[in-house]
VMD Tcl script that draws the C-alpha trace (Angstrom):
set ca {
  {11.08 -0.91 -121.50}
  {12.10 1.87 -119.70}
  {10.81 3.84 -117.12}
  {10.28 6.75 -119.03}
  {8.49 4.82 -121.76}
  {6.23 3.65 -119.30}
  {5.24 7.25 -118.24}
  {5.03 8.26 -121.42}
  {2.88 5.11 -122.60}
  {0.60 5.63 -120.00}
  {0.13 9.57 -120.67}
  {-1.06 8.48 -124.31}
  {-3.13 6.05 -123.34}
  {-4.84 8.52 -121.24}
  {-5.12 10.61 -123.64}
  {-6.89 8.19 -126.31}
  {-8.83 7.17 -123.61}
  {-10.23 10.82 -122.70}
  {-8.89 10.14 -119.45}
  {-7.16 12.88 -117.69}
  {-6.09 14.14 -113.98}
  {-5.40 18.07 -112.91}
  {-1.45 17.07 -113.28}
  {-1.16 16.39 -117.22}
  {-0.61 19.28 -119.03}
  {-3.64 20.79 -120.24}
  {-4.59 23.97 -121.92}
  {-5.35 26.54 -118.77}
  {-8.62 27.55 -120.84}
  {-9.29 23.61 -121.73}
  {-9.30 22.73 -117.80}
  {-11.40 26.37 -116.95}
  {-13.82 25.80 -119.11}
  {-13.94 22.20 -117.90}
  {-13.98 23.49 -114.00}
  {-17.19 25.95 -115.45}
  {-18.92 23.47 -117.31}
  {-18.69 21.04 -114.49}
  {-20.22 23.88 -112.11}
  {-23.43 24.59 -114.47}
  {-23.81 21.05 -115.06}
  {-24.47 20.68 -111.27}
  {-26.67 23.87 -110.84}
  {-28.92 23.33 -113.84}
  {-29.57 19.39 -112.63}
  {-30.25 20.66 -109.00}
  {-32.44 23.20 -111.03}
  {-33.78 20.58 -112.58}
  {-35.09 18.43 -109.79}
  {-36.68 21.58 -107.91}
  {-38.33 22.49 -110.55}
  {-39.42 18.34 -111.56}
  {-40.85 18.53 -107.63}
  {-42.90 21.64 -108.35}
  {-44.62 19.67 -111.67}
  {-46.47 17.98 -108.63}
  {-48.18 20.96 -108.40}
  {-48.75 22.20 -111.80}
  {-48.35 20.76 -115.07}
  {-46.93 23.74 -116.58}
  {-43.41 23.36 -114.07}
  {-42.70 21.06 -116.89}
  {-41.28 23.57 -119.47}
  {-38.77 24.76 -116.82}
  {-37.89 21.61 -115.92}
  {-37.29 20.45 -119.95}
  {-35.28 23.93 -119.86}
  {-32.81 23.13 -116.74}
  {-32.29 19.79 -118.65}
  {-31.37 21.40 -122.13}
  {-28.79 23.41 -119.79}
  {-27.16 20.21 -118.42}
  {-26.92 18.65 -121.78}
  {-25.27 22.49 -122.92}
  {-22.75 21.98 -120.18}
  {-22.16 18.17 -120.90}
  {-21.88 18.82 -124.55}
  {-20.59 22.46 -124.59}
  {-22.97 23.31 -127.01}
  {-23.36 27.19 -127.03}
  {-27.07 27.61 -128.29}
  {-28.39 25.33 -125.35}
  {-26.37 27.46 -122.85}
  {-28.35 30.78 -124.34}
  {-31.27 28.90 -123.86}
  {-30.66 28.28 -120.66}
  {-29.06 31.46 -119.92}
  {-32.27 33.55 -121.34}
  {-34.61 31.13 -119.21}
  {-32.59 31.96 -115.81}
  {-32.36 35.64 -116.58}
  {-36.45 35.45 -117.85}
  {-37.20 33.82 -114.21}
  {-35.11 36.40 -112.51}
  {-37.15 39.46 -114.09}
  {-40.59 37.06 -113.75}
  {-39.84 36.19 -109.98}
  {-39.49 39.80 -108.61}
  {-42.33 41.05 -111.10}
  {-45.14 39.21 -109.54}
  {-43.33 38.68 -105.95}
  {-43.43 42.81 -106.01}
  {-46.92 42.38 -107.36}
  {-48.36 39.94 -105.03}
  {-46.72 42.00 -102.29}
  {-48.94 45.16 -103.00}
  {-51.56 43.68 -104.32}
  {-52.82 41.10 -101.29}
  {-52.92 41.98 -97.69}
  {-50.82 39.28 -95.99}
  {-49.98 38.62 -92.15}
  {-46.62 39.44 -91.31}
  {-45.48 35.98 -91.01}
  {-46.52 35.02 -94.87}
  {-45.01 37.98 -96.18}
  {-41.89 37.90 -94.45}
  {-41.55 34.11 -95.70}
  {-42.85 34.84 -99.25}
  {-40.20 37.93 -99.63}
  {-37.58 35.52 -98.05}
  {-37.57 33.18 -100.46}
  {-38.04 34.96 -103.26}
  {-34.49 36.91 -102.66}
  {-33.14 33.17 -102.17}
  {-34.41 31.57 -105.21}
  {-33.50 35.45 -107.04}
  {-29.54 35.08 -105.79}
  {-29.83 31.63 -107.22}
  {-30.75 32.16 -110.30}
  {-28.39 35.19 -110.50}
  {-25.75 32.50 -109.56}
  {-26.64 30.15 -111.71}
  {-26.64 32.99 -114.45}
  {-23.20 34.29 -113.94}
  {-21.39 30.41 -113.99}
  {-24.08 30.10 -117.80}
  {-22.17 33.54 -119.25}
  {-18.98 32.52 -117.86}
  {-19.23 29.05 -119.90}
  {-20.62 30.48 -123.15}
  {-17.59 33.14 -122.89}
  {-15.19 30.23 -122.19}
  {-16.19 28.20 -124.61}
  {-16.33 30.60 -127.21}
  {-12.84 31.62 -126.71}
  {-11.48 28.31 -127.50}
  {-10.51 27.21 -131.05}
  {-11.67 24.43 -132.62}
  {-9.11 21.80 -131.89}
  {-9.03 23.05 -128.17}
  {-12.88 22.56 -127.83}
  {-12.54 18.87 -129.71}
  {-10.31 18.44 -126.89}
  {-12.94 19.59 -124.35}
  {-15.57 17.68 -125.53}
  {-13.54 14.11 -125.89}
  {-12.55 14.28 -122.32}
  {-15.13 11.88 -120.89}
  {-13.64 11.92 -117.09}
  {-11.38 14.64 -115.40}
  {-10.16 14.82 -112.09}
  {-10.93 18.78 -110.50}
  {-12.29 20.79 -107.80}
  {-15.58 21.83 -107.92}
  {-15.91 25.71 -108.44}
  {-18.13 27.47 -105.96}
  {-17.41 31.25 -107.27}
}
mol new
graphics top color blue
foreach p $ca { graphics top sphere $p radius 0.5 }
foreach p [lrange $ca 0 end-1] q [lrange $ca 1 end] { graphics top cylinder $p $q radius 0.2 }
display resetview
């Protein structure tokens, strides 16, 4: 057996075994969309568990929390009507948040300190969402530009070796 048959094997066997690394050749939308889906995957469980430690609080923290889920298993999956889901959820919370945080602000006299921590955190938790938002369109646009043997692809890799995308 030669050398190059021993390259080769072991790029087919990687391949049959959804196994892959940022040096095989892969479609440069296969491995972007990958790189995206990997992102929302992490920002909808982190999502997930703040909104899993506010159900402490209030029962109803729940349906967000079932929501932020259905967006991992979007990502995982790449399945584009979970992604809308969780897109319209993130952009629904956006509009919600700074509704009633511009409400409560004019509506109940608060001491400097409370206000300037409740206006604070609501542009925090607003630029996350917004974040969270733009890596959700960016998926659905991704993986709606791929074909159907190039999103087969996608979805049989089971582990691939990439960066982490922050922007």
């Amino acid at each position: 057996m030669r050398l190059e048959d021993s390259e080769e094997m072991s790029q087919i066997q990687m391949l049959e075994e959804g196994l892959y690394s940022e040096q095989n050749e892969l479609d440069h939308k296969i491995l972007k969309t990958y790189k995206i889906s990997k992102s929302v995957k992490w920002f909808s469980l982190i999502d997930s568990l703040f909104n899993l430690f506010f159900v402490f609080f209030s029962p109803w923290y729940l349906i967000p929390s079932l929501i932020s889920i259905i967006g991992y298993i979007g990502a995982s999956k790449k399945i584009v009507g979970f992604l809308y889901v969780y897109l319209t959820y993130q952009i629904s919370m956006i509009v919600l948040r700074l509704s009633l945080g511009i409400n409560y602000w004019f509506e109940n006299d608060f001491s400097v300190l409370k206000l300037t921590i409740n206006i604070i955190l609501t542009i925090i938790l607003t630029f996350f969402d917004s974040y969270i938002s733009r890596f959700t369109h960016l998926l659905i646009k991704s993986i709606k530009s791929l074909d159907v043997l190039e999103l087969q692809k996608l979805r049989n890799i089971r582990e691939f070796k990439t960066k982490f995308i922050f922007w």
